[in-house]
N, C-alpha and C positions, 0 to 999 in steps of 0.2 A: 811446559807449564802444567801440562796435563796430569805431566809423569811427580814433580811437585808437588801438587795439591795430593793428588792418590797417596804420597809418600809420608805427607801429613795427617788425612787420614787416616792412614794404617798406624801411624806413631798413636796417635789419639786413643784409638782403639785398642793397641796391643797394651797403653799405658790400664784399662780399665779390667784387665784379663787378671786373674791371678798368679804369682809365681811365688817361686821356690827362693826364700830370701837366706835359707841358712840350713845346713846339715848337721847337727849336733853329734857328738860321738857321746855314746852312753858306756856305762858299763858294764852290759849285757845286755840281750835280745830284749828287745819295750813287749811289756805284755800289755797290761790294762793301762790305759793313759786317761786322768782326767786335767779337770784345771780350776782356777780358782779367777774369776773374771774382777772380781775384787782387787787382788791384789798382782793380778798378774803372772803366779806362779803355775807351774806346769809339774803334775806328779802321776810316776809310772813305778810299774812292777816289774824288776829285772831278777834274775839269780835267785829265784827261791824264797830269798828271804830278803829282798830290800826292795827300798822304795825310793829312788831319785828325785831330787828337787831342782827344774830349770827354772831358771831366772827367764820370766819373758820378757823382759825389758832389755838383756843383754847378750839372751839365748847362750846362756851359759849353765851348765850343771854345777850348780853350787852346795849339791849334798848329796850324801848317799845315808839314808836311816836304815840300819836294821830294825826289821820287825819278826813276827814271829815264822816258824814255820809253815812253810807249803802256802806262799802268798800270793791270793789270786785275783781276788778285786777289791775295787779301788769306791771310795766314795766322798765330796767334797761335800763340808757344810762354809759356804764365803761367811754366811752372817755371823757366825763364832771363831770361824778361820780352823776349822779343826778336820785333818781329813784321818779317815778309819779303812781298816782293811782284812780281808778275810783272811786268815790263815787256817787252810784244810787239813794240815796235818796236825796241826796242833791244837785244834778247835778252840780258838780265840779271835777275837776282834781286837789287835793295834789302832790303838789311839794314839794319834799325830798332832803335836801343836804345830799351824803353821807361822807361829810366829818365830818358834826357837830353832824348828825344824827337828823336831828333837822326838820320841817315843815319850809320851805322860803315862799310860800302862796299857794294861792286856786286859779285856775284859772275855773271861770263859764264857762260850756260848753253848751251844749244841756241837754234835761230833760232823765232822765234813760239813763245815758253813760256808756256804758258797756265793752265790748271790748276796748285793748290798747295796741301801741307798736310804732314803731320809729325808724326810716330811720336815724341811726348814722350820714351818711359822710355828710346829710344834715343841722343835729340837729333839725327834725323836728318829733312832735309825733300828730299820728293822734287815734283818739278816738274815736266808733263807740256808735254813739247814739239811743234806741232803738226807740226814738219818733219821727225816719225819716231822721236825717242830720248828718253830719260825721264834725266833729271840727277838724281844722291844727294849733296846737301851734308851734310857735316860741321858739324853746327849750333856748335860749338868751334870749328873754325878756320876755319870758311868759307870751304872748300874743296872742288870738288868734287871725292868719293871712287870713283863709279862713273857711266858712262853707258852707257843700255841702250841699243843700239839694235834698235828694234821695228816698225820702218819704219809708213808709214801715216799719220795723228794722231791721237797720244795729245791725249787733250782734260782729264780729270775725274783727281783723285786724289781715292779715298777709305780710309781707313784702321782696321784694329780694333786698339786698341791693346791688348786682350790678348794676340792671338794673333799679333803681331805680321807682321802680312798685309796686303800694299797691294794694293788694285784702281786700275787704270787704264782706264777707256776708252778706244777707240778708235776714231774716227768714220769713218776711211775703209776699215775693215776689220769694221765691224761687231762688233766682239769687245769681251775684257775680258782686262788684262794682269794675271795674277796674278803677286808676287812676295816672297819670303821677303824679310823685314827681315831679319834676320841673317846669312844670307847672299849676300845681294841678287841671286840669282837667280830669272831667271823659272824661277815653276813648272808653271806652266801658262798658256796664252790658248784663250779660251773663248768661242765664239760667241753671239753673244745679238739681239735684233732690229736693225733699220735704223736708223743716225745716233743713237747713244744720247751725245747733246751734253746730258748731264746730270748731275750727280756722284750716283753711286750712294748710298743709302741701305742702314748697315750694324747690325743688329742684332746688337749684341756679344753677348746672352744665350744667341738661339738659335745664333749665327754663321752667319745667312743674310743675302743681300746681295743685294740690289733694285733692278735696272738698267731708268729708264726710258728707253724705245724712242720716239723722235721722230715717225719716219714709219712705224710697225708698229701694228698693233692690238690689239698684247700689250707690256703689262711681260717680262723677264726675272727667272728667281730662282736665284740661284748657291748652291748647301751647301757651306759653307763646309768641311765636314768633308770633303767628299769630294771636290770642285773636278770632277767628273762634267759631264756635257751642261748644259745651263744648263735650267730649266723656263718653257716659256710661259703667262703670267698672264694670258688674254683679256680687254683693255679696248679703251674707245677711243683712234685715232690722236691724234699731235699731245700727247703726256705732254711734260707741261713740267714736271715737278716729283716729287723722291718725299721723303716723310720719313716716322721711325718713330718709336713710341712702346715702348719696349724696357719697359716695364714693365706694360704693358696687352697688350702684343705687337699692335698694330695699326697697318697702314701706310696712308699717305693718298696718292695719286698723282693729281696734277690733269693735267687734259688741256684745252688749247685749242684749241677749235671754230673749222673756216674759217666756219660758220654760224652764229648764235647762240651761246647762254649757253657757257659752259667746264662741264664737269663736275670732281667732284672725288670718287674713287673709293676707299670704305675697308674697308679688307680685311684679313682676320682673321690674322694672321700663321703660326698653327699651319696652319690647313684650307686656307689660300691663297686662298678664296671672298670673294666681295664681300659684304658687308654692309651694305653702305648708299652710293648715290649721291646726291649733292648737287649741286645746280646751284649753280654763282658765277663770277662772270663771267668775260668771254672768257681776259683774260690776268691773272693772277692769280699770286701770289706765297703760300706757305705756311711757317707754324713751326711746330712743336708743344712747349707745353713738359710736357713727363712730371712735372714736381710741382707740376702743378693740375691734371692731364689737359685744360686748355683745347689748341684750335688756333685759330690766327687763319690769316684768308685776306684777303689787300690785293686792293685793285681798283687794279691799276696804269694802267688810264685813267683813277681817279677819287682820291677822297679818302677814301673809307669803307675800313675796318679791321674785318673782319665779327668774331665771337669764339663761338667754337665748344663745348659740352661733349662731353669725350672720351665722357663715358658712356653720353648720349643722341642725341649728334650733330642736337642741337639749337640753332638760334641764342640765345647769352646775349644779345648787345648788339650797336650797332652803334657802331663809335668813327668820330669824324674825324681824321683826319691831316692833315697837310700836302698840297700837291696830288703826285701819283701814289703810291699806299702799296706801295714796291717792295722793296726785299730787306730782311729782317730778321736779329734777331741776337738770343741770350739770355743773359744774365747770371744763371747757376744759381746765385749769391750771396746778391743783391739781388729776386729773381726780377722782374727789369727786362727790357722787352723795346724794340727800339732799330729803328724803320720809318724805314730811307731815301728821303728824299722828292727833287721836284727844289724843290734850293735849301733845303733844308730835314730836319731829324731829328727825327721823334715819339717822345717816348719814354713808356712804355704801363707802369704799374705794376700788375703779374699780382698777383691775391690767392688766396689756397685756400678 
């Protein structure tokens, strides 16, 4: 009877874990993967020059678009359906209708545009260019409406889309571009650690903003209120990663080791202190989705998919992916989570 009940238990239980519902075959190693919660579509960076469209309703790849040269990231607007992408070589931004799936044009930006992303309530996408100026399209006419120049390279754009506020890195200056949306002036730049080639993590609640530091042995933390000295968060070198949890208020910042394991370091958003270190391997890929409080952490030299609870910072499970579990994506819809593999898309159904 004992043995029964325990049986049902664990069925209950294991039904509430996440897993691995489908392995997609792509047409080349997934680089940047985002998603479109609207409509349910799922779009990645493969070969250089294309952009794949899966179907998340049927987890099927039902397009391959060409876009321009040397294409590296990716950015979704759901409220127009329109997704846009860097190409480095060829210094343009592809404009993507997601309705046709089709290329609408090329809009010339700066040379090596790298970074990309977009202040929805305004419809405008700003694009960080590494050869010193920061480009503002007109997500309507696609056109561009202002270019910064900020010398240096800009690398990361990340965005609050309340306060309508864009952060930009910049890796040969060590800093952070701050700049009003609305009137698309810098309002400040703000120094923060060495080589921060990482898009900043933005907690809209508190409006604090999370610059991990490459080669420093501190994060950065920017108040958003006051755009002031930036605050040093003492961890270890080699942060490859930050993301936040705006509703638990806890930020996760992974660091990879020239030695051994990677760490992954989680820290309480209000007190700034760490609260728990994790070891997971060297190079390592992170999501968090805020309605399950799980985090997953990919082994991008392997196939394992670790899964995290926010609450205990405890290992739930271990999932397999495809071979390298590298950049992920979430669809706050479906609460579908989408691991770029080479050759390959896991796609991972989060339960509460």
């Amino acid at each position: 009877m004992d043995r029964e009940r325990d049986s049902l238990v664990f069925a209950q239980v294991s039904q509430t874990l996440p897993k691995v519902i489908a392995i997609v075959k792509a047409a080349g190693d997934v680089g940047d993967i985002q998603t479109n919660s609207v409509t349910g579509r799922v779009y990645f960076v493969h070969s250089e020059n294309q952009v794949g469209v899966l179907d998340g309703n049927t987890n099927r790849v039902i397009r391959n678009v060409k876009v321009g040269d040397g294409t590296t990231f990716l950015a979704v607007n759901p409220r127009i359906n329109r997704i846009y992408t860097t190409n480095f070589r060829e210094a343009t931004v592809s404009v993507i209708s997601g309705k046709t799936n089709s290329m609408l044009t090329a809009v010339p930006v700066g040379q090596r545009p790298f970074g990309i992303n977009i202040h929805q309530g305004s419809n405008r996408v700003y694009v960080a260019n590494l050869s010193g100026t920061i480009s503002v399209i007109d997500g309507s006419s696609n056109r561009i409406i202002q270019t910064l120049r900020v010398g240096g390279s800009p690398a990361f754009v990340s965005i609050n889309e309340r306060m309508n506020r864009v952060y930009v890195t910049n890796v040969s200056t060590n800093s952070v571009h701050v700049i009003d949306g609305k009137t698309l002036k810098i309002l400040s730049t703000i120094k923060v650690g060495r080589n921060p080639i990482i898009k900043p993590a933005i907690n809209s609640v508190t409006n604090r903003i999370f610059v991990a530091n490459n080669l420093s042995r501190f994060a950065s933390l920017i108040l958003g209120r006051t755009l002031g000295k930036s605050i040093p968060l003492q961890l270890g070198s080699r942060q490859s990663e930050v993301a936040v949890n705006p509703l638990t208020n806890r930020i996760y910042i992974t660091s990879a080791q020239q030695a051994g394991s990677g760490k992954l370091f989680i820290l309480n958003g209000q007190t700034n202190t760490i609260v728990k270190t994790l070891q997971i391997p060297t190079f390592s890929s992170i999501l968090v989705n805020p309605l399950t409080n799980h985090y997953f952490v990919g082994d991008s030299d392997g196939r394992n998919l670790f899964v995290f609870s926010g609450r205990t910072n405890t290992r739930l499970i271990t999932l397999r992916t495809g071979k390298s579990a590298g950049n992920m994506a979430l669809n706050t819809r479906t609460n579908r989570i989408y691991v770029g593999n080479m050759g390959t898309i896991t796609v991972v159904q989060d339960h509460f």
